[in-house]
C-alpha positions in Angstrom: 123.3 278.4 160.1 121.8 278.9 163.6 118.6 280.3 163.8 118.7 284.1 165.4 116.5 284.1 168.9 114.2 286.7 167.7 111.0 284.8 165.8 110.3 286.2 162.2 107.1 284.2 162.2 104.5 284.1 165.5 101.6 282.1 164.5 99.0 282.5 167.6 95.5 280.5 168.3 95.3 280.2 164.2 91.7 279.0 162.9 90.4 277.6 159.8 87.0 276.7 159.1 85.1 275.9 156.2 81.4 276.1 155.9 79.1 272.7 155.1 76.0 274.2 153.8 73.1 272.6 152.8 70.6 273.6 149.9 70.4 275.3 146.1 68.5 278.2 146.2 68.8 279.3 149.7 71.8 278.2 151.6 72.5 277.2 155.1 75.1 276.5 157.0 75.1 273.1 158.9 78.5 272.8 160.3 82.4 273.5 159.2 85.1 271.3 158.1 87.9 272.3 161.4 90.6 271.9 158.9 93.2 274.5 160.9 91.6 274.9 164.8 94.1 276.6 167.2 97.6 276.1 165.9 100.4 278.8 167.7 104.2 278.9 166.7 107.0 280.5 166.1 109.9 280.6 163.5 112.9 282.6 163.5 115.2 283.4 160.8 117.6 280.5 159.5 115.8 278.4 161.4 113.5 275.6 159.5 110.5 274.0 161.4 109.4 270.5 159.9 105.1 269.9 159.5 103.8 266.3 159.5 101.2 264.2 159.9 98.9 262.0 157.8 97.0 263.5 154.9 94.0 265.7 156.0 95.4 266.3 159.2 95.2 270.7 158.0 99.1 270.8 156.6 98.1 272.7 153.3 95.8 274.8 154.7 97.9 276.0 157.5 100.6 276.4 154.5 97.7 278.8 152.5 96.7 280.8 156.0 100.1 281.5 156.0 100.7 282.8 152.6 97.1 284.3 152.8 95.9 282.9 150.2 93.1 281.4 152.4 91.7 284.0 155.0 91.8 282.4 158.8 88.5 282.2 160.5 90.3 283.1 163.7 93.6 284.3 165.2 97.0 285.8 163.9 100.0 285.8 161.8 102.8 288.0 162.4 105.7 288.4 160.1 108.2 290.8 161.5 105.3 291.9 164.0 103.1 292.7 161.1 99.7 290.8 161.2 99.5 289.6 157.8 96.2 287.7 158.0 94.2 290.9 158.1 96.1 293.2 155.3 94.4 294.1 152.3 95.6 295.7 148.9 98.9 297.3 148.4 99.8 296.0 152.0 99.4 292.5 151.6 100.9 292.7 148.0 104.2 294.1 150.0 104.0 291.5 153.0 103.8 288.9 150.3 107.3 289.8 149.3 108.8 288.4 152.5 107.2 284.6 152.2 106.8 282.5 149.6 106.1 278.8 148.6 107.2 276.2 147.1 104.6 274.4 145.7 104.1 270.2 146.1 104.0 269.1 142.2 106.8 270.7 139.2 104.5 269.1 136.4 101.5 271.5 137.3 102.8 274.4 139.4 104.6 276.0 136.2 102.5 277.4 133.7 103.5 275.3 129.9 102.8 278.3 128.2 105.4 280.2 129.8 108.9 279.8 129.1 111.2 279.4 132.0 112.7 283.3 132.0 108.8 284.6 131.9 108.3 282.4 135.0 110.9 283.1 137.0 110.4 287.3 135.8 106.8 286.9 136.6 107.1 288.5 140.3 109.1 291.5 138.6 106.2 292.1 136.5 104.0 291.5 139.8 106.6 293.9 142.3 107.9 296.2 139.7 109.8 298.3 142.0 112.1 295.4 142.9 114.1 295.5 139.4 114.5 297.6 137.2 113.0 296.3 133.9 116.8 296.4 132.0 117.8 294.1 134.9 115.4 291.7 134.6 116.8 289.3 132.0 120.1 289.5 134.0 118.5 288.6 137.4 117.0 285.7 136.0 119.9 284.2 134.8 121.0 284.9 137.9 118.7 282.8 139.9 119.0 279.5 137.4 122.5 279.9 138.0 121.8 279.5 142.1 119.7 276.6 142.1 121.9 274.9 139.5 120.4 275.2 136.1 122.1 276.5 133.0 121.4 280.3 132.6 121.4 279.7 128.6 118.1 277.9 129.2 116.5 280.9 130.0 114.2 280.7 126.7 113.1 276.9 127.0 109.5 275.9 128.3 108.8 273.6 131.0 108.0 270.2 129.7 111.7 270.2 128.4 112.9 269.8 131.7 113.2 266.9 134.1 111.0 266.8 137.9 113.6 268.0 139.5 114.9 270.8 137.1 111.4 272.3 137.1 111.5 272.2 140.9 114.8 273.7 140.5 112.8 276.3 138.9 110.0 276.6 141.2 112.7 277.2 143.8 114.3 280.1 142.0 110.7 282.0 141.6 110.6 281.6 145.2 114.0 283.2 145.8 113.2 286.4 143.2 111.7 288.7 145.7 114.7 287.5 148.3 111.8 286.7 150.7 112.8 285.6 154.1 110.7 283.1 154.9 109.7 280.1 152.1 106.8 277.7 152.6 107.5 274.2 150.6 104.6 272.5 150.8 105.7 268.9 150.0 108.7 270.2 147.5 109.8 266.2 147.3 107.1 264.3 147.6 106.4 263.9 143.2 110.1 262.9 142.6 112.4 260.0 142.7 114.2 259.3 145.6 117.8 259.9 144.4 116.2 263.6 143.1 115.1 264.3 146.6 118.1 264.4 148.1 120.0 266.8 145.4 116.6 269.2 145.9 116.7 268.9 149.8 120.7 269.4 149.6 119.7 272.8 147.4 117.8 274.0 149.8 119.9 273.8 152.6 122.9 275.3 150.9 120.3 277.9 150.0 119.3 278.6 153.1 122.9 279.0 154.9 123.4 281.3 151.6 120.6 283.8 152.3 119.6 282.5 156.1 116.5 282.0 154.6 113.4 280.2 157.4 111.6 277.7 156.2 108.6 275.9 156.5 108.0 272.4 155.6 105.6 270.4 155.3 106.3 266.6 154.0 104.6 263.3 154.6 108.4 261.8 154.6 109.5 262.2 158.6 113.0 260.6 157.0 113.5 263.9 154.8 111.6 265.8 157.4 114.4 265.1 160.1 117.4 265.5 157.6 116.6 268.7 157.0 114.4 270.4 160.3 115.7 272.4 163.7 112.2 271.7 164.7 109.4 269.7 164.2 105.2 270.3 164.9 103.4 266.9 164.4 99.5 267.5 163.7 96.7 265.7 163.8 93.4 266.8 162.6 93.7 270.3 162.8 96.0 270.7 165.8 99.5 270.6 166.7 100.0 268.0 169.3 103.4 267.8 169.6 106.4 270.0 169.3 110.5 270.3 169.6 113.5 269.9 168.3 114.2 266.9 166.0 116.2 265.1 168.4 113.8 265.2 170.8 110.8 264.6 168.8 112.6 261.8 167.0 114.5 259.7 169.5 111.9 260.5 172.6 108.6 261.3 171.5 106.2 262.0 173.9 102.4 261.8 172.1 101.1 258.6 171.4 100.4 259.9 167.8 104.1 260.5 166.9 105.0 257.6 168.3 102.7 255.4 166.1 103.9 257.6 163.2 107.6 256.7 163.9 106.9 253.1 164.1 105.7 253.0 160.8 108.9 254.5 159.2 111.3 251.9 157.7 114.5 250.8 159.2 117.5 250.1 156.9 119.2 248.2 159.7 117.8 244.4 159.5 118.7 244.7 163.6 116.9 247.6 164.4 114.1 246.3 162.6 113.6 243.5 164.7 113.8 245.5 168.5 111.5 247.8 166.8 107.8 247.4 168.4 105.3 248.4 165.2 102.2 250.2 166.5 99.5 250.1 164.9 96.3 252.5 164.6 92.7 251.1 164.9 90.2 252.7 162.6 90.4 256.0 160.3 90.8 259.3 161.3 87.5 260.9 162.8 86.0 263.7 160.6 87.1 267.2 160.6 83.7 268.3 160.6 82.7 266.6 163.5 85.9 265.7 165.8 85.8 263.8 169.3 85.5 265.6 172.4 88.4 266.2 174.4 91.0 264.9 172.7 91.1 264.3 169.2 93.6 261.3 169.1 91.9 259.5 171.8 88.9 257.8 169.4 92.3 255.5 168.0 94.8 255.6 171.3 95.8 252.7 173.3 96.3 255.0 176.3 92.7 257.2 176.8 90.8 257.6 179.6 88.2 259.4 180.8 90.0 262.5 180.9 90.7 262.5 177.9 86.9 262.2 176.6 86.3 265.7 178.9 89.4 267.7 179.1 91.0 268.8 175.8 95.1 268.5 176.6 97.3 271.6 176.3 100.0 271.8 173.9 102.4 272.2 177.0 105.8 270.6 178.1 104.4 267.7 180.5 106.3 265.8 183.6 108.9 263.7 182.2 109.4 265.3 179.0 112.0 267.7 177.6 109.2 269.0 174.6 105.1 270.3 174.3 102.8 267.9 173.5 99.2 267.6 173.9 98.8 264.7 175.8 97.1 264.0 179.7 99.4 260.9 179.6 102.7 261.9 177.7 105.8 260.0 178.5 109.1 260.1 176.1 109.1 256.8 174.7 112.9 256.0 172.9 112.7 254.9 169.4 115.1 252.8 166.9 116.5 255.9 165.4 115.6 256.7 161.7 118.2 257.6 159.6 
């Protein structure tokens, strides 16, 4: 489904910082892990905006700022033009209803004590005014019927289910409230590949079904492209590049993505050889104490002094059909990824 032009999500200058304190009895702060640290975007409805970059780069934070289940240090989120990042109480608790997650593992994120018909009921109990409490059972059912699970199985417990069956499961709590906007947060990453693809083909048919917007975040820019409009690649707390997945994919601009793309595998034994493999000196710099300027240039074949005293804009640059963050960015084709 096409996304409408009108954003449903509008993520401004977002910030989030953790304190490094030092001492027992009397604590002081000594600096802040920059895990989140000025990320804008938007999303609109039907639409699904791809998130990757290596691990620690702020992914699963940004994915908790949004669901406010951490507070930002700085900046705003908007759902329907209401700034979620500040509401409190009964507010929040009816904001909530409009975005959800999908959390990374199925073997943890469902509670074993619970069978599968309390979990799924659970945001009922939570939003009692959604359902009426005779409906419940019937709702539920429901929803294992959507994502493809036996509706009979209603009374089972999690452990007698498979990865992807409990992520099936996972999915349908998500859906319960009819939300408009779902967070998955790595909903692939813990199974096999062949379960993957039936989980990513769920979610698509789900989302043409409700015109749901998603984000998602994955480490798998494969999976990412299959199923994103757009894509935001971050590193170390920032976005530093952003577009559609054509154009992010076959002519990315950032030196970052481009080293990220090189490393993705090429079925074609052909393609494999024109590929040129870049590859990244040294580890990421700390998030509690990032370069100057810009934060790739510590590891980036193409940094100059500029680049040590003037942070780059997340901006569409000379050359290029997409933002990126870059003094130097220059589309660079790539053997396409399937």
């Amino acid at each position: 489904m096409e996304p409408t032009s009108e954003p449903i999500l509008q993520v401004r200058d977002l910030v989030k910082h953790f304190p490094l304190t030092q001492g027992i009895v009397v604590k002081r702060q000594i600096g802040a892990i920059k895990a989140v640290d000025g990320v804008s975007f938007d999303l609109r409805k039907g639409e699904t905006l791809g998130i990757v970059g290596e691990s620690g780069c702020g992914k699963s934070t940004l994915a908790k700022v949004l669901m406010a289940l951490e507070r930002p240090t700085s900046g705003s989120v908007k759902i329907n033009g209401r700034e979620i990042a500040q509401a409190r109480g009964a507010e929040l608790k009816r904001m909530r209803r409009n975005i959800q997650m999908v959390m990374q593992d199925p073997y943890t994120s469902l509670n074993p004590r619970m069978t599968v018909g309390d979990i799924i009921n659970e945001p009922y109990d939570i939003h009692a005014d959604v359902v009426p409490r005779g409906d419940r059972r019937k709702k539920v059912q429901e929803l294992l019927e959507v994502v493809g699970l036996n509706p009979d199985h209603i009374n089972r417990y999690p452990h007698q289910f498979s990865g992807g069956q409990r992520q099936r499961i996972g999915i349908a709590r998500g859906l319960a409230l009819q939300p408009e906007i779902i967070v998955c947060d790595e909903p692939v990453s813990a199974l096999d590949v062949s379960i993957q693809a039936q989980v990513i083909n769920l979610l698509e048919r789900l989302q043409n079904e409700f015109n749901l917007a998603y984000i998602f975040i994955a480490h798998d820019l494969s999976v990412v492209r299959h199923i994103s409009d757009r894509v935001g690649v971050m590193y170390l707390g920032k976005l530093v590049e952003l577009g559609k997945d054509t154009e992010i994919y076959d002519k990315p601009a950032h030196p970052y993505t481009q080293a990220l793309l090189s490393a993705v595998p090429v079925p074609d034994p052909e393609g494999r050889e024109l590929r040129e493999r870049i590859i990244l000196q040294g580890d990421p710099p700390s998030p509690a104490n990032p370069p100057s300027g810009c934060r790739f240039r510590t590891r980036c074949w193409k940094a100059q002094e500029i680049c040590a005293e003037e942070e780059p804009l997340l901006q569409i640059r000379p050359g290029t059909a997409h933002e990126s963050a870059c003094h130097f960015a220059e589309s660079h084709d790539v053997v396409h990824i399937s």
